[in-house]
N, C-alpha and C positions, 0 to 999 in steps of 0.2 A: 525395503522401500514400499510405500505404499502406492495406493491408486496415480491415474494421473488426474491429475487438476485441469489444468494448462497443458492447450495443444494447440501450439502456433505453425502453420505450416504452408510455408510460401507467402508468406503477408510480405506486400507493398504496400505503401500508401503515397502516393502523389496527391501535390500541394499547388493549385495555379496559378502563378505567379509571369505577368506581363506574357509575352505572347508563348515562352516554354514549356515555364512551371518548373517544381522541385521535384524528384521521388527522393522524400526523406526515408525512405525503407525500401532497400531492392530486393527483397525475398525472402525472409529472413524464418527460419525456421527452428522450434525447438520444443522440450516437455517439459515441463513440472510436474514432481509428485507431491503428494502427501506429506508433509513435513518436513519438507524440505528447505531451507534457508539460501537463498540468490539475491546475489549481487547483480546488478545489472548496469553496468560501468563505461562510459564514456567522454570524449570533451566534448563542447561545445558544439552544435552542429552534428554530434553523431547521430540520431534518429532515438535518440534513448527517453525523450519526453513524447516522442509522439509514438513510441514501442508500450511507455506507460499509458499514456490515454485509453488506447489500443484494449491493454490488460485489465484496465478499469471497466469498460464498457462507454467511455466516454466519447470514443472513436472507433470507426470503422474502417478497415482494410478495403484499399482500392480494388486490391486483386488478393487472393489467399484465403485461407480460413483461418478461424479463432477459435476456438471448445474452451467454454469455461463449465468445469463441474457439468460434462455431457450433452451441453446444449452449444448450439453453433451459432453464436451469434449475430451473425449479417440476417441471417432468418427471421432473427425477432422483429417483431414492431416495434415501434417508442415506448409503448405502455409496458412490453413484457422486457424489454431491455433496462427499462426503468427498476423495475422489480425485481431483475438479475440483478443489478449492479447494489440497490440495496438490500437483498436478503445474501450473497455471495460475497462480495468484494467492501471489507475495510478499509477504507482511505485515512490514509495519515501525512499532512503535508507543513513541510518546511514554515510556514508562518502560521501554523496551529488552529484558525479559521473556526476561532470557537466566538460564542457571540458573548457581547461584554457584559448585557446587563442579566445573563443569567448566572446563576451559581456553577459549580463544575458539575452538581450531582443534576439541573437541567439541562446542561452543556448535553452530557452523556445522555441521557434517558432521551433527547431528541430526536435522533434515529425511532427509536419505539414507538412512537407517536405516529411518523407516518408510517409504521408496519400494523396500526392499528392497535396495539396493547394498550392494556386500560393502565391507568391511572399506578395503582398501587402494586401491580407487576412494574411496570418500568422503572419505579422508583428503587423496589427491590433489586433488578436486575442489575441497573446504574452504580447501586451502593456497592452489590457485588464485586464488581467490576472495577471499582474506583478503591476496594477494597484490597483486591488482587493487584493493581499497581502499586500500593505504597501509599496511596493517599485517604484513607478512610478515617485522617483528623482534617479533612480537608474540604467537606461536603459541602459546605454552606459557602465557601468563599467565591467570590467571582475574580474572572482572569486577572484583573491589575491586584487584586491581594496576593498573586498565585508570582515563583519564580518563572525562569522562562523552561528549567526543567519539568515543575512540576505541572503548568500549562501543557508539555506535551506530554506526560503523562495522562492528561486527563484527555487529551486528543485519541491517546494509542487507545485509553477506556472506550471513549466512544466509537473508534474504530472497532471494539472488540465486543462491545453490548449485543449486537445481533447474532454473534457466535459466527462469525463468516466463514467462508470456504479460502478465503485468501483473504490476508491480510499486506497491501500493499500502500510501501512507504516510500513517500517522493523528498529525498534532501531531508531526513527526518532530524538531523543534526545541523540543519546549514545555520540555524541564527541561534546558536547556542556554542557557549567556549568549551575548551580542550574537554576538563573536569567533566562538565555536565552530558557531554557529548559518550562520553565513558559511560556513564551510570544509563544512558535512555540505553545506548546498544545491550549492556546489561542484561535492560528491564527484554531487549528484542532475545537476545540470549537466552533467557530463561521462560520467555512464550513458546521459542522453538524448541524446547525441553520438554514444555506440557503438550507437543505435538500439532503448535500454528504451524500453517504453511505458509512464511514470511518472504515476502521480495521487496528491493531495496534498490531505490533508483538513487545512485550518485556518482559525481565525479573525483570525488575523494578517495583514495587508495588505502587512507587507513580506516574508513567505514568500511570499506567493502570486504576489507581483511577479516573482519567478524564472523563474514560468512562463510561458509562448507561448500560454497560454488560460486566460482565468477564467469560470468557471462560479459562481456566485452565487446561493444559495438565499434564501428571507424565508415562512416559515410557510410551509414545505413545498412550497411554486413555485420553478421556476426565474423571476428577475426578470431575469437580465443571462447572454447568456451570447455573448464575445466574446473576440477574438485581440488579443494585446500584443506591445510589444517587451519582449522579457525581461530580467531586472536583471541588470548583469554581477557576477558571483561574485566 
């Protein structure tokens, strides 16, 4: 197993709410490594969307620490948290949040752009990457010519242009049927072969069956948190 990535340890996060407030997260502690593929599994209400925020850099812990790729994030300012979250952390989310009037090969090279790459690298990069999905007859078309599989493939490309240290997916199957749902986890199966470090926010049981580790929340605890043989794709 490789390095750790992810070091979660003692994170709460209270929510203010009329005169109480919530702690959607009472402590919650854990590691990722290197290549390593998690499931991060709960219902409604478990603390599992704001555990993801959390792991994004989107949100910060009320109490606890965060390490992402060695740096501790409550420490950072905006600007350098900003810059963590896009040179580290791939976002891949449930309704694919790509923009309509670009092509897929601008969808993806977007990220590059605000990391500063010029022009005829990102383009490169993009095609790469769009290449390595399955989709490299597929450059020029923009989302409504695009299925809703191949839409999140071009999501997972763009999640994956900048080369991240985590690749983190929210619901990545939720607005997509059985079939199609098969083939993205697949395409996540065969990232975590070429050595991603993939996590996978859902409350589906048979998404999370994919994965070599389920982590399981219940009111803001971790209850279960253990290694599987993973579902074949």
């Amino acid at each position: 197993m490789g390095e750790v990535v992810i070091a979660v340890q003692g994170v709460k996060k209270f929510y203010p709410l009329g005169r109480e407030g919530v702690w959607a997260l009472k402590g919650v502690s854990f590691t990722i490594r290197t290549g390593e593929m998690v499931a991060i599994m709960g219902p409604s209400g478990s603390g599992k969307s704001t555990l993801m925020h959390i792991l994004g850099c989107l949100d910060t812990p009320t109490e606890g620490e965060y390490i992402l790729a060695g740096k501790a994030v409550a420490k950072l300012r905006d600007r350098e948290l900003a810059r963590l979250r896009n040179q580290e952390v791939g976002f891949v989310f449930q309704t694919f949040h790509l923009l309509p009037r670009y092509t897929a090969l601008e969808n993806v090279a977007l990220p590059l752009v605000y990391a500063g790459v010029p022009r005829r690298e990102r383009y490169r990069r993009a095609t790469a990457v769009l290449e390595a999905v399955g989709l490299g007859d597929r450059l020029h078309h923009r989302p409504n010519e695009l299925s809703g599989g191949q839409r999140q493939r071009v999501a997972i490309a763009r999640a994956l242009v900048n080369n991240p240290t985590l690749l983190l997916a929210d619901e990545p199957t939720g607005n997509l049927d059985s079939q199609t749902s098969q083939e993205i986890m697949k395409l996540f199966r065969e990232l975590h072969q070429k050595g991603h470090t993939i996590v996978i926010v859902t409350h589906e049981p048979d998404i999370a069956a994919y994965c070599e580790r389920l982590i399981l929340l219940r009111d803001g605890v971790i209850v279960e948190d253990r290694r599987q043989v993973p579902a074949v794709a």
